[in-house]
C-alpha positions as CSV (number, residue, x, y, z in Angstrom):
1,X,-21.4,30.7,4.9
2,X,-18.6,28.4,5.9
3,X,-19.2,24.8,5.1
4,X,-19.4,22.4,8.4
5,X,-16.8,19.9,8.2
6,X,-18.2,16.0,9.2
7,X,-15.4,14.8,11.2
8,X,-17.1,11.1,11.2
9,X,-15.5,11.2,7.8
10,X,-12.4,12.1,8.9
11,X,-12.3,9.3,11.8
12,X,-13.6,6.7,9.1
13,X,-11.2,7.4,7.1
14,X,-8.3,7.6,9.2
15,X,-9.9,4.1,10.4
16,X,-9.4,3.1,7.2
17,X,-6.4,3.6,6.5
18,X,-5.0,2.0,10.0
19,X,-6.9,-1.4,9.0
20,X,-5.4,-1.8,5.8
21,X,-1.7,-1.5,7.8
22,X,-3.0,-3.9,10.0
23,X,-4.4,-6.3,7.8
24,X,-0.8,-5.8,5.8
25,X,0.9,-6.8,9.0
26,X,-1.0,-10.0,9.6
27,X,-0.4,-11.3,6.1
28,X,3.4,-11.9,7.7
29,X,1.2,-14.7,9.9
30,X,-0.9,-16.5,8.0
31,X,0.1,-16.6,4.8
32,X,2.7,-19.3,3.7
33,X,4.9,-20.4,0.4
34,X,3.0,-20.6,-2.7
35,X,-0.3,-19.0,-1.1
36,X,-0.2,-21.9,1.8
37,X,-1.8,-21.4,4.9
38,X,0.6,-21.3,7.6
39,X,0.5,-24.1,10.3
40,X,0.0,-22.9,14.3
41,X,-1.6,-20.9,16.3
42,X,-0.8,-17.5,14.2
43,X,-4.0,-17.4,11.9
44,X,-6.3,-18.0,14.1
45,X,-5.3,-14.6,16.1
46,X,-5.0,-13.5,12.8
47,X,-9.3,-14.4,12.6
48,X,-9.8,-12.7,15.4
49,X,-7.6,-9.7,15.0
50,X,-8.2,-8.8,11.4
51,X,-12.0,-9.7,10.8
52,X,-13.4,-6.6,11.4
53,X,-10.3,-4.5,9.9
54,X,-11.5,-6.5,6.4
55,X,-13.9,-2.9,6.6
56,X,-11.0,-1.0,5.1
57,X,-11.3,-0.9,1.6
58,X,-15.2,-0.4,1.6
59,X,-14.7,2.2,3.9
60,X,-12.6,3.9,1.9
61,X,-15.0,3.4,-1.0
62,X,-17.8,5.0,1.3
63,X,-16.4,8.0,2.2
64,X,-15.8,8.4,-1.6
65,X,-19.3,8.0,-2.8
66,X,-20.2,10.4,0.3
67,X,-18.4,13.5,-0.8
68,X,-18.5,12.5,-4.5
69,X,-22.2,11.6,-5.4
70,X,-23.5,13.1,-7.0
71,X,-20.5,15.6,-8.7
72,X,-21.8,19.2,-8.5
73,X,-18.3,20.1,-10.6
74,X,-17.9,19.9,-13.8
75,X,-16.8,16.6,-15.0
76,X,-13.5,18.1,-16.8
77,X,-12.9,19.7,-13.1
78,X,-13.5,16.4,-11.5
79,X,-10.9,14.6,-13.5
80,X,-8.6,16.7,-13.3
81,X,-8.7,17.3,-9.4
82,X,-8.8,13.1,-9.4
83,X,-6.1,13.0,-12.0
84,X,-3.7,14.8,-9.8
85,X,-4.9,13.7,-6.5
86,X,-4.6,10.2,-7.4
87,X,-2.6,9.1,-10.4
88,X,0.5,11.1,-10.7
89,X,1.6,10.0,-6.9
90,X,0.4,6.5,-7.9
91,X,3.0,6.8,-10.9
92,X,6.0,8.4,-8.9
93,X,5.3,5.6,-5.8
94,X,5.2,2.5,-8.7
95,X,8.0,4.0,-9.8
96,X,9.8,4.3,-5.9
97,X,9.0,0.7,-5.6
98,X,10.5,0.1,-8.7
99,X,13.8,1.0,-7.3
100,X,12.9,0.1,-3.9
101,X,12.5,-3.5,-5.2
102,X,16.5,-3.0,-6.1
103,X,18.0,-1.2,-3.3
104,X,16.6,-4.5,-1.1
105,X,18.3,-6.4,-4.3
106,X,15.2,-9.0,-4.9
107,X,15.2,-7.6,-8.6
108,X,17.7,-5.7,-11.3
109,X,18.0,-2.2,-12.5
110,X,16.9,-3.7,-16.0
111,X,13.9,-5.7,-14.7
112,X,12.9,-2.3,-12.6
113,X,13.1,-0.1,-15.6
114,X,11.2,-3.1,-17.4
115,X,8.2,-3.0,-14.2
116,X,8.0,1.0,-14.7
117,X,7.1,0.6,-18.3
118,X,4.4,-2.2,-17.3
119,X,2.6,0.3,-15.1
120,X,-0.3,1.5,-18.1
121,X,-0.8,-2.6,-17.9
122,X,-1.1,-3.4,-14.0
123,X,1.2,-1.8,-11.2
124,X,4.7,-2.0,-12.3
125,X,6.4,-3.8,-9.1
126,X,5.6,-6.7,-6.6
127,X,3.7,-4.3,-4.5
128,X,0.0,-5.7,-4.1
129,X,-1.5,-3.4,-2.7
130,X,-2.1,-0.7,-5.2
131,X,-4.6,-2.9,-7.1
132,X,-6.5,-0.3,-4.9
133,X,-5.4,2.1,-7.1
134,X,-6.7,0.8,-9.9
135,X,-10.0,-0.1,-9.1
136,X,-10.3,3.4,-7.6
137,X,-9.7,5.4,-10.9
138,X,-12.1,2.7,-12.2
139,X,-15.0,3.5,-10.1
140,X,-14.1,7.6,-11.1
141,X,-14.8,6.6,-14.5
142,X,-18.0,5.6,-13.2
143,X,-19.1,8.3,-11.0
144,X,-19.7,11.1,-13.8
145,X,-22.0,8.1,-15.4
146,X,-24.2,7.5,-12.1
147,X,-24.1,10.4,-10.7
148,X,-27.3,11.9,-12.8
149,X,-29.3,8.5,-11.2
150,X,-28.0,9.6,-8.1
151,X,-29.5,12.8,-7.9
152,X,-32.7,12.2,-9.3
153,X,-33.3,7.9,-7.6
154,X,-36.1,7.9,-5.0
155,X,-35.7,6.4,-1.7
156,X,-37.5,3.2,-3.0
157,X,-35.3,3.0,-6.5
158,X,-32.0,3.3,-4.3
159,X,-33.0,0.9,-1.8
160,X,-34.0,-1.9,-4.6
161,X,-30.5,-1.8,-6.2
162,X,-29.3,-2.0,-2.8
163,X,-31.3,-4.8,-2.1
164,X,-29.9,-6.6,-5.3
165,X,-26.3,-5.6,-4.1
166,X,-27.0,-7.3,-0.8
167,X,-27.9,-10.3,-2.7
168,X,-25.3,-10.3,-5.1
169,X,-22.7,-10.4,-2.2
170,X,-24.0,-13.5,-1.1
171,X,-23.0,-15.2,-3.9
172,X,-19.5,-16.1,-2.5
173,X,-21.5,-18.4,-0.1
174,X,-24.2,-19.5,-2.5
175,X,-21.2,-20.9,-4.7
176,X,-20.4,-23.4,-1.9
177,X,-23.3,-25.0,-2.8
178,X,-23.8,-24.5,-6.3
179,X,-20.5,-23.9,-8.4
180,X,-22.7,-22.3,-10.3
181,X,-25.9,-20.3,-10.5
182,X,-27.9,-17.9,-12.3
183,X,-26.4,-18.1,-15.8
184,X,-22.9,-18.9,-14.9
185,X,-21.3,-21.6,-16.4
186,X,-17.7,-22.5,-17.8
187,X,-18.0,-20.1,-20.8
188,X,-20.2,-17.4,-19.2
189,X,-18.8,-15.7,-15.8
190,X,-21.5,-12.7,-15.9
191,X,-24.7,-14.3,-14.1
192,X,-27.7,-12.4,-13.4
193,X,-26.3,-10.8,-10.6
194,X,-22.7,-9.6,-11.7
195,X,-23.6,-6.3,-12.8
196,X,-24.7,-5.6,-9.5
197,X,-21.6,-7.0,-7.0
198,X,-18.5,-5.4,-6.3
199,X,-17.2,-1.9,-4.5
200,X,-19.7,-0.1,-6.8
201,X,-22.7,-0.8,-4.4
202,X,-20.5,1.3,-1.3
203,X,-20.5,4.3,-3.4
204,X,-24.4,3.8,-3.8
205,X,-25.1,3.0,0.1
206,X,-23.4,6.1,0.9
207,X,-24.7,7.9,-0.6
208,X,-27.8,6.8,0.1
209,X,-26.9,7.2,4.1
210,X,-26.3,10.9,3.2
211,X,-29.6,11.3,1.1
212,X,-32.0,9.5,3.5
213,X,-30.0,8.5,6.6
214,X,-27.8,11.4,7.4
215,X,-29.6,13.2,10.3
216,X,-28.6,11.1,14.0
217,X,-31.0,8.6,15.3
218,X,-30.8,6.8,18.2
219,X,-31.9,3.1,16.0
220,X,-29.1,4.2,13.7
221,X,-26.7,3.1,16.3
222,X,-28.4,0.2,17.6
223,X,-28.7,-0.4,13.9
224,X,-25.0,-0.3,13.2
225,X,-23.8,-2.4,16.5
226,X,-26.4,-5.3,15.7
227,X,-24.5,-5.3,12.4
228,X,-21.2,-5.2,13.5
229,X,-21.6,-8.0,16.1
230,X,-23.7,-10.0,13.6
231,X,-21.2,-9.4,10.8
232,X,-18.0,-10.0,13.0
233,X,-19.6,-13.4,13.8
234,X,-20.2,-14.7,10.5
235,X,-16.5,-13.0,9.3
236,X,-14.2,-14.7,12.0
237,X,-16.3,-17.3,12.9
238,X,-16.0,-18.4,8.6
239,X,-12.5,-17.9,9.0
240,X,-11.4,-20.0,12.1
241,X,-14.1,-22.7,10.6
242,X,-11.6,-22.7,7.6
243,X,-8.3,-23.2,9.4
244,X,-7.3,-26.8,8.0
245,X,-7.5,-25.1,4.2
246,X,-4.7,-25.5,2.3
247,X,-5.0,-22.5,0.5
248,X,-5.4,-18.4,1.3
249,X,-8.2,-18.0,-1.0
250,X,-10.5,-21.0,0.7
251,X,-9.4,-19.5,4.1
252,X,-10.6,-16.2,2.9
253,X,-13.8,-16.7,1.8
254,X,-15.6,-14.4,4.2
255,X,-12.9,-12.2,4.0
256,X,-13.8,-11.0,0.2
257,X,-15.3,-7.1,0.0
258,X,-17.8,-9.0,-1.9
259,X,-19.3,-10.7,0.4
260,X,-22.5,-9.9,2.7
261,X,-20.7,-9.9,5.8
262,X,-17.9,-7.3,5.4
263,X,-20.7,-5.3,4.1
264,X,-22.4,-5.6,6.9
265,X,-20.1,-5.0,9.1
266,X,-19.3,-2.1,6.9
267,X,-22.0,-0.3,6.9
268,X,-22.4,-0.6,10.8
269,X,-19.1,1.3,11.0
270,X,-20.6,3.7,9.1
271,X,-23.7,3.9,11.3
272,X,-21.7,4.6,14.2
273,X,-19.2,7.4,13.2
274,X,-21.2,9.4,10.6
275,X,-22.4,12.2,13.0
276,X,-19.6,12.3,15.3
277,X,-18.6,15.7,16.4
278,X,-16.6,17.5,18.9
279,X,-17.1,20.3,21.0
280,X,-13.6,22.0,20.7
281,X,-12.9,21.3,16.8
282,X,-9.6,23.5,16.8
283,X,-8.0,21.4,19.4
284,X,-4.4,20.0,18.9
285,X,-6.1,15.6,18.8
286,X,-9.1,17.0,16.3
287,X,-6.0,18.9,14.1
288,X,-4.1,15.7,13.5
289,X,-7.4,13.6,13.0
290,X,-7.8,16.2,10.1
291,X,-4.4,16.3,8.7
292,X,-4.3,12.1,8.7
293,X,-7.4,11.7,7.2
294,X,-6.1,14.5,4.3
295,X,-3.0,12.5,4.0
296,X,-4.4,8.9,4.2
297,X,-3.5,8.4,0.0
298,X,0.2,9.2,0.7
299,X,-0.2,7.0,4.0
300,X,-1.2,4.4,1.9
301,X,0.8,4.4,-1.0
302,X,3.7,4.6,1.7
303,X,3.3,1.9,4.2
304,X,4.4,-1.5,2.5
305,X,8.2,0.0,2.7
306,X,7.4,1.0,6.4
307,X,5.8,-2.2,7.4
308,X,8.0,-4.3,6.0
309,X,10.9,-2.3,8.2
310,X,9.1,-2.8,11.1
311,X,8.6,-6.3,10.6
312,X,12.4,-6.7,10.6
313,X,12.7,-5.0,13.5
314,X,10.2,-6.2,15.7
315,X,9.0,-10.1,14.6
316,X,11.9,-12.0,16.9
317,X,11.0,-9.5,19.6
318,X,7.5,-10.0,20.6
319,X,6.9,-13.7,20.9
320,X,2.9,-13.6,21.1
321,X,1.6,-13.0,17.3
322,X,-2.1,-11.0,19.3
323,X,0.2,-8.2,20.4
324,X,3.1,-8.9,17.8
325,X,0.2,-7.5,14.8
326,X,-1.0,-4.3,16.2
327,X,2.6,-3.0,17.6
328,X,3.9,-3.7,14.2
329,X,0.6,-1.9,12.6
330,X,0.9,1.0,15.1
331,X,4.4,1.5,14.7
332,X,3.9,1.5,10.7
333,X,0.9,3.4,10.9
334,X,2.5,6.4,13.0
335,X,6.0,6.3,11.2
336,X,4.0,6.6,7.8
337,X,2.1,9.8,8.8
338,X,5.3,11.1,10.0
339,X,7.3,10.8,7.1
340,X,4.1,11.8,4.9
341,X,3.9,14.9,7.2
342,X,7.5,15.7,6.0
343,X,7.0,15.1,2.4
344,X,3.9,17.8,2.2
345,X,6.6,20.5,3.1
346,X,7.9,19.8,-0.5
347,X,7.3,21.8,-3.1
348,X,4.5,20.4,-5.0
349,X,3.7,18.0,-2.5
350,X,0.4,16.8,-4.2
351,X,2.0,15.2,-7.2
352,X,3.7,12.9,-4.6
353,X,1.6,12.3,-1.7
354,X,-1.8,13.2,-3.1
């Protein structure tokens, strides 16, 4: 019997991956010399822009925990599909950076060569955006571990380390009012909570959506929009509150995938899209939702190069910074999937665009 294909996965996913680009672009506005915030008008559009795009990377997480928990592969299968899925085209694009980092000459041949041997320690280049890498093939190490829990948890054990998730990502707030809490202190930075915070807790909350909360209900949706308006408040409302910060990381605060907010407003996404479907699935619009969603890695690992082209060519051109962000993004965005498209024509494709 051929297996249904959930195309709310696909559209998440291809969500995903257009709110990292845009959340890329808008760094060009609000971020300053030394980790500054810039002065003007630009940051608070970015507030309002980019709040709910801060969904990205936890969305990404999700639609991993969906499909992967629990495996029902072996686990020398699994790490092998990851392992060439994920980090041979992480290697060759550290590596393209490497060099790309030269051709724009903001390094030397020497130092590249130098960045390529670093990549075993952290990502070899300038390029900050494949931390995500890296915490990815950290949370596959994982998933063979959980994965038994997984399959066995009742509805009641899920939802109580959920519960301590929830809780755990309010700590970014709680710490506003007590530097520290639950065990922390200057030589101790695992409180009671630690073990339970982080991008871990996504993988768990989809996979208990797809356990419990996969069939559509019409409170889902109300569900998911009360947390998305809720969330979107607390997110840019935090932000624009924090404009006169000096720094990126004080402005950010409600910004951080560890926070209950973005979670919120996470999950609500998720809500929404899960069960989407469409009526004519061989249609030319539902084809290239597909294909982007199966090339959102390669998309990914692509678009700082493409971004930061488009920025060139478009920042004097488009004086107001609101429609300046998403032309930019969109542009990126489109151009990226284009030149990935190409690339998957190559022979052995996969090893480069995942």
């Amino acid at each position: 019997m051929e297996k249904t294909r959930n195309y709310g996965l696909d559209i998440l996913r291809v969500l995903a991956c257009y709110f990292v680009i845009q959340i890329h672009t808008g760094e060009f506005y609000y971020i300053g010399v030394d980790s500054t915030v810039l002065p003007g008008d630009s940051p608070f559009w970015v507030g309002i822009l980019n709040s709910l795009l801060r969904t990205s990377v936890p969305l990404f997480v999700m639609t991993s925990g969906f499909f992967l928990l629990p495996i029902k592969e072996d686990i020398n299968v699994f790490f092998k599909k990851r392992f060439t899925r994920v980090v041979i085209p992480f290697v060759v694009w550290c590596v393209l950076y490497a060099i790309y980092w030269v051709l724009l000459g903001k390094t030397t041949w020497a130092q590249a060569f130098q960045n390529i041997l670093h990549i075993p320690v952290n990502f070899g280049t300038e390029i900050g955006h494949l931390w995500y890498v890296y915490m990815l093939i950290g949370l596959y190490l994982f998933v063979p571990l959980i994965s038994p829990w997984v399959a066995t948890a009742s509805r009641k054990s899920m939802e109580l380390y959920l519960a301590l998730f929830a809780l755990a990502m309010c700590v970014p707030f709680l710490h506003q009012v007590f530097p520290e809490i639950l065990g922390e202190c200057w030589w101790n930075r695992t409180p009671m909570l630690y073990y339970f915070s982080g991008l871990l807790g996504y993988m768990i909350l989809a996979a208990y959506i797809r356990k419990y909360m996969l069939e559509n209900k019409t409170w889902h949706f109300l569900l998911g929009t009360a947390l998305i308006v809720v969330g979107y408040a607390i997110t840019a409302g935090e932000f624009i509150y924090r404009l006169d910060s000096k720094y990126i990381w004080d402005l950010e605060l409600s910004w951080g995938f560890d926070t209950i907010n973005v979670a919120m407003m996470t999950f609500g996404v998720f809500l929404l899209l899960k069960n989407v479907s469409f009526n004519n699935s061989s249609s030319t619009v539902v084809k290239i939702l597909v294909d982007i969603s199966q090339k959102s890695y390669g998309i990914y690992l692509l678009h700082i190069m493409v971004l930061n082209f488009f920025h060139d060519q478009l920042d004097t051109k488009i004086d107001f910074v609101a429609i300046k962000i998403p032309v930019i993004a969109v542009c990126s965005f489109v151009t990226s999937y284009a030149i990935i498209k190409l690339l998957s024509y190559l022979p052995k494709s996969k090893y480069i665009i995942g």
